[in-house]
N, C-alpha and C positions, 0 to 999 in steps of 0.2 A: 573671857572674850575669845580668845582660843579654840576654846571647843564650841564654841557657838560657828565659827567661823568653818571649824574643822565638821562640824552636824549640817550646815549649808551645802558645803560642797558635798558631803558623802549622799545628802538627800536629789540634789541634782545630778550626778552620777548615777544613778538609779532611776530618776525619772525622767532622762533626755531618753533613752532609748526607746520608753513605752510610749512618749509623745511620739518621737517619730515613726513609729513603729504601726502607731494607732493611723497618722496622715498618711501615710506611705497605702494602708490597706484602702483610706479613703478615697486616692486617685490623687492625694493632695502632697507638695515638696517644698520644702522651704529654698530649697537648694537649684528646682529647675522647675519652673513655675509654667507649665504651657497654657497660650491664653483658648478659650474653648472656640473650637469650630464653628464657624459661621454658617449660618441654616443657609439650605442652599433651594433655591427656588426651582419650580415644577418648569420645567421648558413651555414655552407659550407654542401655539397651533404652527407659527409662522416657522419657528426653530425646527420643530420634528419636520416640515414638511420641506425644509433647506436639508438639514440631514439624509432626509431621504432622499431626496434628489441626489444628492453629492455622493450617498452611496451607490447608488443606480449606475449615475456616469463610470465612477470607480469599475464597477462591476460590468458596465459595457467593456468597458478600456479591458481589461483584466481578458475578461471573453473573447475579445477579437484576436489578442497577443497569442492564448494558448490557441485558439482555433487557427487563425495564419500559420501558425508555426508546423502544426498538426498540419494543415492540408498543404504549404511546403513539404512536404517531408512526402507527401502521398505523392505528389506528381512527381518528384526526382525520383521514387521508386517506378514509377510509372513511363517516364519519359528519357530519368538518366539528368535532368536538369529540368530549373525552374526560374522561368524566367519572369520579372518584376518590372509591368507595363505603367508607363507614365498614363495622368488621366486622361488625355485626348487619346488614349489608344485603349480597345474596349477588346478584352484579350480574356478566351471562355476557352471550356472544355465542352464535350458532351459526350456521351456514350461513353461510360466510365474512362474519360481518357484519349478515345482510341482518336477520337478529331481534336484538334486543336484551333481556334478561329482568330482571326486577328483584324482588325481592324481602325487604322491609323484616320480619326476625324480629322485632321490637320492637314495631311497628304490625300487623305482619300483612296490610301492604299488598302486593299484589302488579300489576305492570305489563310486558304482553308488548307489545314495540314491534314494528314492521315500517317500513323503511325504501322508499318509493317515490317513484315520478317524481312530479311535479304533475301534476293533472288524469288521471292514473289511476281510470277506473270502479272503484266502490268493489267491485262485485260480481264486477271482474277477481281481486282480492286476498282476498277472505271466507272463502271456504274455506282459504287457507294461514293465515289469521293462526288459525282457527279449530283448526288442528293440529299451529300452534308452541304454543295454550294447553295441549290434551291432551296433547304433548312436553315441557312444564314442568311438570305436575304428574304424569305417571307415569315422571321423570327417576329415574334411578341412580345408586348413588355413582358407579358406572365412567363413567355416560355426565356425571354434574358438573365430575370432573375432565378429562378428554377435550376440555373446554371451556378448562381454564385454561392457556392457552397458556403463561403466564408459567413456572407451576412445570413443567409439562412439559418446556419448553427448560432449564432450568436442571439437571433431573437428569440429564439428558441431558448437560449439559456436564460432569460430575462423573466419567467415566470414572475418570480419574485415582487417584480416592479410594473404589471401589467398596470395597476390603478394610473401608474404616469407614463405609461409607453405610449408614443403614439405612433401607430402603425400604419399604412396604408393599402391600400385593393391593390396588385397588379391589373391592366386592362387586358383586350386583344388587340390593341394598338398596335400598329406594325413600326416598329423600328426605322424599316428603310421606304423609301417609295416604291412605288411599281414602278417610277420611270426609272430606278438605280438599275431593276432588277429587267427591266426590259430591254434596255441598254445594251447588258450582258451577251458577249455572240463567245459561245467556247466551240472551238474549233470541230471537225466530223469527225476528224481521229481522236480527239483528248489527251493529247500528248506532245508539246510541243517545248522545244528546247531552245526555241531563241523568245529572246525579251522583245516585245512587239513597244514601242516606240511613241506609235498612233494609234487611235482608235481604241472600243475599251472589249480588247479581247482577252479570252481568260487563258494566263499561259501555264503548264503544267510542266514544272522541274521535278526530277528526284535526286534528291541530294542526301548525306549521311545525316544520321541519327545518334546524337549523344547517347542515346544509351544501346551499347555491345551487341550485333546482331540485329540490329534494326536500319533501316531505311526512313525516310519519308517521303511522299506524295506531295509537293506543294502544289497546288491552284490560285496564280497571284491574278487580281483585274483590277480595277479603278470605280473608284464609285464618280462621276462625273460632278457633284454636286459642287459649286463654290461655294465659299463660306460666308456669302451673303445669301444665300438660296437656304444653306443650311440655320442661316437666323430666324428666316423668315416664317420658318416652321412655328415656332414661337413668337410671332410679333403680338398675336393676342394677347396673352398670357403675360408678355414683358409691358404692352402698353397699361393692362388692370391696374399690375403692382404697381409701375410708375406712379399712377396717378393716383393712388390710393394712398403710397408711402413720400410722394412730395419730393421726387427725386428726378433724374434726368434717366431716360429711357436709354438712349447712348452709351449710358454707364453701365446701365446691368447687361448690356449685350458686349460692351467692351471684357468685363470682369468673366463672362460665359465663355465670348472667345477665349481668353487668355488662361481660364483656369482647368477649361475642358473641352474646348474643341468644338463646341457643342454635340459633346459624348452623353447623352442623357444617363449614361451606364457607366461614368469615369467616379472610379474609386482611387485612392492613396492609402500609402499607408500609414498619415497620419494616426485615425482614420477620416477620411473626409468623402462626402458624397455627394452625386450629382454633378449637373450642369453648373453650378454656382461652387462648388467644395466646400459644402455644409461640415462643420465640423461640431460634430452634437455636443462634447464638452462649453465649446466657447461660444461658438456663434451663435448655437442654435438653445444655449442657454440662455442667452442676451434677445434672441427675437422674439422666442415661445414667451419667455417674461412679460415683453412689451404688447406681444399681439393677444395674450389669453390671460392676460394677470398673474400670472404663475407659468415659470418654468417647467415645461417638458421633458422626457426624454425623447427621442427623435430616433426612428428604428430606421434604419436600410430603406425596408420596402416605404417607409413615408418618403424620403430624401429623393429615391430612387426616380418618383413623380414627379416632372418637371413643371406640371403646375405647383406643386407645393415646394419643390427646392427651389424655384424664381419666388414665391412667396415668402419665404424665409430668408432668402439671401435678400430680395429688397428690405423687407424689415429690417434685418441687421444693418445695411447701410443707412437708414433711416434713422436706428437708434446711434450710431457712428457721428452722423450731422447733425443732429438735433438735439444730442442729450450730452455725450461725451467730449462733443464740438462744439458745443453751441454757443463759445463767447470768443469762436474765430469769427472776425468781424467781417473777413470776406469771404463772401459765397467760392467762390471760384478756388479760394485761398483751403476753404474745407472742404473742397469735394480731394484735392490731392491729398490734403490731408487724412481723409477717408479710405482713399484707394489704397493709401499706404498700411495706414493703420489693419484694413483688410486683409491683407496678405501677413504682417508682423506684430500688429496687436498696439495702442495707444502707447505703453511704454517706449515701445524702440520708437516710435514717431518723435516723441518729446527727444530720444538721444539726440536728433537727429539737428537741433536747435537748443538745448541745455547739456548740460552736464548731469543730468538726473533723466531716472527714469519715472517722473511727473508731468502727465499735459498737463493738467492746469499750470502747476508752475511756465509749462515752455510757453504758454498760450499769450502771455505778454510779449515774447520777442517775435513769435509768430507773427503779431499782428503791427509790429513794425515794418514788414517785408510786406513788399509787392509778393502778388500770386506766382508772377515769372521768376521772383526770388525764392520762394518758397518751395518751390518745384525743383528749382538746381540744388538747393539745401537738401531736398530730400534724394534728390539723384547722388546728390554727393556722399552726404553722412549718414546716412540710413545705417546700422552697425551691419547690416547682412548683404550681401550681394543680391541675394537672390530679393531683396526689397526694394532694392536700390532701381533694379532690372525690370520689375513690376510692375512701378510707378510708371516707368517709360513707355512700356510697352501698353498698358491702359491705357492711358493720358494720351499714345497717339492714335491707338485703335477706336477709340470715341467718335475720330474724326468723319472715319466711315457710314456712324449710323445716323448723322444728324441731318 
């Protein structure tokens, strides 16, 4: 019994290691068993074509950062400083540099710089500064953008994703009116040292220049235009969208004022474009969606077009009210809702009434509140200042277009 015992063991001793030896080459363990990979399915039409999208915007954003940063870097070689205009001020270069243009849509302030040597005879330079000013105000959309190097490089980078870009024609559309430009009386001498008060004469200081050995030329005037004259320009164009996207017309000329001035040519450095502050990741993600069945990419020169950035931006408000809103029971209650959301996006709206960042969740206590309630909630709690300030400032600029 013994050795039957003692013949067991020495035969398993010997053939444990050829079994495992043999499972082991199989792919197979007794010891760590993996269960097999799950077949994995071919992506549907809809998946590739979000993908692609989402690398596009990636690849916009990516493009703009290194080319900003790049053409920073150009003008502080060029000027010695670089300065970073809010959207209601429409702030160009031309002739590799040498003018600088500025103009504040809010103020109506406008200033043509010209960079020189020190001690430059002033009567060397008068006649160019004097026809960088009639080059600023009989400027075109084609010749505004032409100027903006930033978004120029950037579509340009965008090969890749031409099948979803959508791009737009610049026109010969003039910028400014004739009557801005007629307005204008600059003095017989072209050089004058006092700040004029009244009337919209062009006054000409030389002041120092950031960068070492230079001077500048300023030529400041006034564009006369109020800012109900400067809406007006666009009443077509905001009555279409209105009534197309089922919205109040007051709104999107409140949102125009407040985000641009009515600067057709106001960029950020979100990046954000136009009259409306299209920003192509978010907004213009969510409107092309709604308006063409599929999401876009949305270049500069499209945005840049005030018919098509009021087109876009009312869309977006539309999908705001109607789709994202749409079980705030009061009208009134969603259009703040809206304006908010506009400037900080549905999550921080919901902070602003929950502890979460869910509208639907907030959308029950929302709709406990009066609209006058809902307003001071959102003036109050908004997490950001700068949404808080947004709200108010729409909500009372409406008042004017109605």
């Amino acid at each position: 019994m013994k050795s039957i015992r003692l013949l067991f063991l020495l035969l398993l001793a010997v053939a444990l290691p050829i079994i495992l030896l043999t499972y082991d080459r199989l792919g197979i363990s007794f010891f760590d068993h993996q269960p097999a990979a799950p077949k994995t399915s071919k992506p549907t039409q809809a998946e590739l074509e979000t993908r692609h999208l989402n690398e596009g915007l990636q690849a916009f954003t990516q493009a703009y950062q290194q080319e900003f940063t790049r053409y920073q870097q150009q003008i502080e070689n060029q000027w010695g400083e670089f300065k970073q205009a809010a959207p209601s001020i429409w702030l160009s270069y031309e002739e590799a540099g040498t003018f600088r243009r500025t103009v504040d849509y809010n103020q109506g302030e406008v200033r043509v710089e010209m960079m020189i040597d020190q001690e430059t005879p002033l009567e060397q330079v008068k006649g160019q500064v004097d026809q960088a000013v009639y080059r600023l105000m009989n400027t075109t959309q084609k010749q505004a953008y032409a100027t903006d190097v930033v978004s120029n490089r950037v579509e340009h980078r965008l090969t890749a994703y031409e099948d979803i870009l959508q791009k737009g024609e610049m026109t010969d559309e003039r910028l400014f009116s004739m009557n801005d430009f007629l307005s204008l009386r600059i003095p017989s001498d072209g050089f004058v040292k006092v700040w004029y008060q009244s009337g919209n004469v062009a006054v000409t200081n030389i002041v120092p220049a950031a960068k070492a050995g230079k001077e500048i030329v300023r030529v400041s005037f006034r564009i006369p235009y109020t800012m109900h004259q400067k809406a007006v320009k666009f009443a077509a164009q905001v009555k279409a969208a209105a009534a197309k996207e089922q919205i109040n017309a007051e709104l999107i000329y409140a949102i125009m004022e407040t985000e641009s001035g009515f600067n057709p040519m106001a960029k950020s450095y979100i990046p954000a474009y136009g009259l409306m502050q299209i920003v192509p990741r978010t907004a213009g993600k969510d409107a092309t969606s709604y308006l063409y069945g599929k999401a876009r990419l949305l270049a500069p020169s499209y945005l840049y077009k005030p018919k098509n950035n009021i087109s876009i931006g009312a869309a977006y408000l539309h999908v705001l009210q109607y789709r994202y809103m749409r079980k705030v029971k009061n009208k009134q209650s969603r259009i703040y809702c809206a304006i908010a959301a506009y400037n900080t996006g549905t999550s921080n709206v919901a902070k602003a009434f929950i502890d979460q960042a869910s509208f639907n969740k907030a959308v029950a206590e929302i709709n406990k509140l009066s609209p006058s309630q809902v307003y001071q909630k959102l003036k109050k709690y908004l997490p950001h200042k700068e949404a808080r300030q947004y709200v108010e400032k729409v909500s009372k600029r409406m008042r004017k277009y109605l």
